[in-house]
C-alpha positions as CSV (number, residue, x, y, z in Angstrom):
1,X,26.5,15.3,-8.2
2,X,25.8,15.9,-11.9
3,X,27.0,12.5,-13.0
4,X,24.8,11.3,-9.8
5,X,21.7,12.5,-11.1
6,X,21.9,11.7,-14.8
7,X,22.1,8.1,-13.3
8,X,19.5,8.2,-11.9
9,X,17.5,11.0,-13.0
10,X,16.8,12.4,-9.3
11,X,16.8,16.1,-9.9
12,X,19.6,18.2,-7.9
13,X,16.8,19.5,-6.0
14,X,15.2,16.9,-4.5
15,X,18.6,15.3,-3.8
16,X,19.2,18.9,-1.8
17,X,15.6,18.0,-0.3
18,X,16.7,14.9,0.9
19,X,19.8,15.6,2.1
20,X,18.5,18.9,4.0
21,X,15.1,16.6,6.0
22,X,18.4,14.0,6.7
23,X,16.7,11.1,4.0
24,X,19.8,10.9,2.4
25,X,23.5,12.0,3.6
26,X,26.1,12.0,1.0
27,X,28.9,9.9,1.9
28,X,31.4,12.9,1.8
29,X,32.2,16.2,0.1
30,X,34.7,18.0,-2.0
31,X,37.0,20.5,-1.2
32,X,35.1,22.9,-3.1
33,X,31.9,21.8,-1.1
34,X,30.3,19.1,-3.9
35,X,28.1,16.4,-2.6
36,X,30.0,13.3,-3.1
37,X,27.7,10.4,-3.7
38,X,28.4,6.1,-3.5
39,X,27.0,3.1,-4.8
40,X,25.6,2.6,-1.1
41,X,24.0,6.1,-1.5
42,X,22.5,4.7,-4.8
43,X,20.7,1.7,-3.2
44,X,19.7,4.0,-0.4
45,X,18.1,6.3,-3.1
46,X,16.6,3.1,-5.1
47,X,14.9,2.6,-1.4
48,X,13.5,5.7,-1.5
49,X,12.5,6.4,-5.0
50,X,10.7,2.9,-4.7
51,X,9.0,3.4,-1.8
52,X,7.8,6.6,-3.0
53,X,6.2,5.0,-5.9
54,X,4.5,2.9,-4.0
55,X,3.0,5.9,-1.9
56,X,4.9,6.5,1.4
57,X,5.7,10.1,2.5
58,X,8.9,11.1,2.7
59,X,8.6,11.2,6.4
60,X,7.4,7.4,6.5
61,X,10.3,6.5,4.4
62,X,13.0,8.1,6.3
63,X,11.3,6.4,9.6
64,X,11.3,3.1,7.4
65,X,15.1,3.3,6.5
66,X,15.8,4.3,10.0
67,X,14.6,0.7,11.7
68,X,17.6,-1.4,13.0
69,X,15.9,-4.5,11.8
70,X,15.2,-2.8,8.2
71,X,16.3,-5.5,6.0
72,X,17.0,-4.4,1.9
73,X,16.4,-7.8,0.7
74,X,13.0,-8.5,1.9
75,X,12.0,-4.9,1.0
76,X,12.9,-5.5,-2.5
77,X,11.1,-8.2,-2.6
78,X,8.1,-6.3,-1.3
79,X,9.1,-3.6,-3.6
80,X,9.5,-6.2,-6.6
81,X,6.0,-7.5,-5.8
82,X,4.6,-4.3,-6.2
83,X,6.1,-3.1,-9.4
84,X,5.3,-5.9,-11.1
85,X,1.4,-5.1,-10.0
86,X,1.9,-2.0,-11.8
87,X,3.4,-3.4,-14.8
88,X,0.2,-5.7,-15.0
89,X,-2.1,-2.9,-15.2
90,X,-0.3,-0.5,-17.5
91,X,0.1,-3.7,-19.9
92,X,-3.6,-4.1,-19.5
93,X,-4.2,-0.4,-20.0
94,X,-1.6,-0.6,-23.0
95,X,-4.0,-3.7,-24.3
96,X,-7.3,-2.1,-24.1
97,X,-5.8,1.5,-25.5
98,X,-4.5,-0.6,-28.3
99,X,-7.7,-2.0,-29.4
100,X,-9.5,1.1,-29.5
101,X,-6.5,2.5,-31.7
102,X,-7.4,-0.2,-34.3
103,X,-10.9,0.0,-34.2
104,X,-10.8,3.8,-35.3
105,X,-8.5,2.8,-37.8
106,X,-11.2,0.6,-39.2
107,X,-13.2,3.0,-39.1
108,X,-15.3,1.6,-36.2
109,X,-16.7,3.3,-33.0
110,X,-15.3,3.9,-29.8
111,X,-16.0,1.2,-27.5
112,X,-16.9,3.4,-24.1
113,X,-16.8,0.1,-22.2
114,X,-13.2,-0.4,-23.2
115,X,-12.8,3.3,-21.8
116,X,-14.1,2.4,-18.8
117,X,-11.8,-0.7,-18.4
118,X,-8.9,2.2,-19.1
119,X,-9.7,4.0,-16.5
120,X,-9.9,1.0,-14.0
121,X,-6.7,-0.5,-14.5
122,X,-4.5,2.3,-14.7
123,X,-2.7,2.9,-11.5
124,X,-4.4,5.8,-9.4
125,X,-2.7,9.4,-9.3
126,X,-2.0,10.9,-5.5
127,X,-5.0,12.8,-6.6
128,X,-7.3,10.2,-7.4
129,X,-5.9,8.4,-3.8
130,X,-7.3,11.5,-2.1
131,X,-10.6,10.9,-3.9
132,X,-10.7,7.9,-3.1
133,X,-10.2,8.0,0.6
134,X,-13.1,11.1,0.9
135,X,-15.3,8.5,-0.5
136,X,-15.8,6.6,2.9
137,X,-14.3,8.4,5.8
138,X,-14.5,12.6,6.4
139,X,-12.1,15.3,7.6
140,X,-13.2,14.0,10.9
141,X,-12.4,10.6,10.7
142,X,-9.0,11.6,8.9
143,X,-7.9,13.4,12.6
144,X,-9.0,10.6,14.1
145,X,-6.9,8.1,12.4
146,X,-3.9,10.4,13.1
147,X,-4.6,10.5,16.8
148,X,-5.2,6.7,16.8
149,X,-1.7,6.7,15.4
150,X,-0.2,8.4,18.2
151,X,-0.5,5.5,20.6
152,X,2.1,4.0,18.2
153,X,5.5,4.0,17.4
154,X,7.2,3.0,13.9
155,X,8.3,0.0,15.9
156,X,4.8,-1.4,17.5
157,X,3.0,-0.6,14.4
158,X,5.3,-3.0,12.2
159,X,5.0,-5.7,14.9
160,X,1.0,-4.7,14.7
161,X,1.1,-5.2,10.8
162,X,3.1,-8.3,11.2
163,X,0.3,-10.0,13.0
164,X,-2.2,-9.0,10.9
165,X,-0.2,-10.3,8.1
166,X,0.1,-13.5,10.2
167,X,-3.0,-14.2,10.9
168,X,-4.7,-13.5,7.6
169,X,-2.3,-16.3,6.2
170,X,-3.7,-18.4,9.0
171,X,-6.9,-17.9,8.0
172,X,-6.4,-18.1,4.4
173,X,-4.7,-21.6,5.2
174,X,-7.8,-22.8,6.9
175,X,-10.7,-21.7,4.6
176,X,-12.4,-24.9,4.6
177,X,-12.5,-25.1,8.5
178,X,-16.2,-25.5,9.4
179,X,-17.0,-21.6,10.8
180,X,-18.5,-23.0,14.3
181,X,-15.7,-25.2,15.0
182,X,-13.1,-24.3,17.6
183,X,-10.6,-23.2,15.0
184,X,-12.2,-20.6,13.3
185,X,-13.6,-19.4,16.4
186,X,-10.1,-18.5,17.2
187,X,-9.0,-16.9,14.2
188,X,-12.3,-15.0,14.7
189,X,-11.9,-14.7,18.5
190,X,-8.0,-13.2,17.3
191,X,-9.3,-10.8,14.2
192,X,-12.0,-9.4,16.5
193,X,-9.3,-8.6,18.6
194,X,-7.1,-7.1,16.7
195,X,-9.1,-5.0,15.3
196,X,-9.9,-3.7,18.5
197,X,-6.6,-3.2,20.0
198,X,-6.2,-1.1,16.7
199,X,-9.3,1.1,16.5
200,X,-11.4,-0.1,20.0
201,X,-13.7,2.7,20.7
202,X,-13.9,4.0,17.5
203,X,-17.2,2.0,15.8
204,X,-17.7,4.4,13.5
205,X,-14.2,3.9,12.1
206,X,-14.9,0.4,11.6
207,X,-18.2,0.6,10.2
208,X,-15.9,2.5,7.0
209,X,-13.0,0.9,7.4
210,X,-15.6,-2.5,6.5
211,X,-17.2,-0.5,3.8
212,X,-13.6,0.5,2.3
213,X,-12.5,-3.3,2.2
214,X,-15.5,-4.5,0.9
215,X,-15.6,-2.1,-2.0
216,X,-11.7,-2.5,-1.9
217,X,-11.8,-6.2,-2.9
218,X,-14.6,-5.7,-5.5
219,X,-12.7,-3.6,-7.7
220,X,-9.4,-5.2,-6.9
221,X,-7.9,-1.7,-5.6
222,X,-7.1,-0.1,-2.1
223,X,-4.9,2.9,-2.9
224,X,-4.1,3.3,0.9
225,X,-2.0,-0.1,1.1
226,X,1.6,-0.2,-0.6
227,X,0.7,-2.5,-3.3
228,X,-2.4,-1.0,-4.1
229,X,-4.3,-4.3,-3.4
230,X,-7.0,-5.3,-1.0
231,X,-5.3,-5.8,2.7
232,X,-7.1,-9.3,2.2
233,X,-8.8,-11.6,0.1
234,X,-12.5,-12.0,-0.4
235,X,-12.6,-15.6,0.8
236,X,-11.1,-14.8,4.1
237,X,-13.6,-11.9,4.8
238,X,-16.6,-14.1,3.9
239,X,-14.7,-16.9,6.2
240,X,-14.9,-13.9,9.1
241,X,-18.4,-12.9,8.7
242,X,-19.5,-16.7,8.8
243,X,-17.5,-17.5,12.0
244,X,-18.4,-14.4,13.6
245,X,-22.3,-14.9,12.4
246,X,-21.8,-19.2,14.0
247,X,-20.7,-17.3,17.1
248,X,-23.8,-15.3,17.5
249,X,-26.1,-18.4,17.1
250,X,-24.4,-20.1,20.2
């Protein structure tokens, strides 16, 4: 156990945590009772501690880890993509902090612009995630998600994220498709539906869930997806609007 967690650095207790809500089984134990740990309880861990950093609960994780068809190599990838994101903006942070640092030691002024950009491209805290999400949508509308995510279970709501990830690459692959023409009447025809198999009967939800994107892909960040990043890009919700605006016209 000790030598476990000086690898690495996973304190005893949240191992104990993990082990008690059935995250992460040792492989065997000692007579004397000791958690014996493997190298495939350390890529198990690595899955978790990863996907932790990248926001999951615990309970999302251990219903993550738990899918038949959960495969390690294209969830580091996912994970690698990720990480990276967050080594772009603490370099960029590291950049700007930097420059300040030699402008007071030229005795110069601080540059509250620079500050600004600081604050912008360091990764958001849980805290500032919470923030963030009572900026558009209220207790209310919190509850509501949660029953909305009732109707699902871990399995449909990959196979629903899958085909949202499908069909923004469609769209994104067919940006210069003229918006009243037959194809991007179907990709509109299929987003419109989606987004009402998802959250149909809700319109207030999707008035905010609009207004979180938007503001989402002008600053870059959407705290409430893995990565951090807009679900989408801005090309491919201006390519929406305009096929869904052509339909109206008909």
């Amino acid at each position: 156990m000790k030598e476990f967690t000086g690898l690495t650095k996973v304190t005893v207790r949240a191992l104990h945590h993990y082990d008690h809500i059935g995250l992460l089984k040792p492989s065997g134990r000692t007579e004397s009772g000791y958690r014996i740990y493997t190298e495939r309880d350390l890529l198990r861990l690595q899955q978790i501690v990863t996907l932790k950093f990248m926001g999951f609960s615990l309970e999302r994780i251990k219903t993550i880890l738990a899918r038949p068809n959960f495969a390690v190599r294209k969830a580091l990838g996912i994970q690698i993509e990720a990480v990276d994101e967050e080594i772009g903006r603490l370099r960029r942070a590291s950049k700007a902090l930097r420059q300040m640092a030699e402008a007071l030691d030229r005795g110069g002024r601080v540059d509250w612009k620079k500050v600004i950009n600081i604050m912008e491209v360091i990764h958001m805290s849980d805290e500032a995630k919470k923030e963030w999400t009572k900026k558009f949508f209220t207790e209310v509308d919190m509850k509501e998600f949660k029953e909305i995510g009732k109707k699902y279970t871990p399995e449909t709501m990959q196979d629903y994220q899958n085909r949202w990830a499908a069909l923004i690459a469609e769209v994104e692959k067919n940006l210069d498709a003229d918006p009243a023409g037959p194809l991007a009447q179907s990709l509109a025809e299929r987003w419109t539906a989606l987004l009402n198999e998802g959250y149909g009967g809700h319109e207030g939800l999707l008035q905010k869930i609009g207004k979180a994107n938007q503001e989402a892909m002008r600053t870059g960040q959407h705290p409430a997806t893995p990565t951090g990043k807009p679900p989408f890009d801005q090309k491919v919700w201006e390519f929406i609007q305009k096929a869904n605006a052509a339909r109206k016209e008909k």
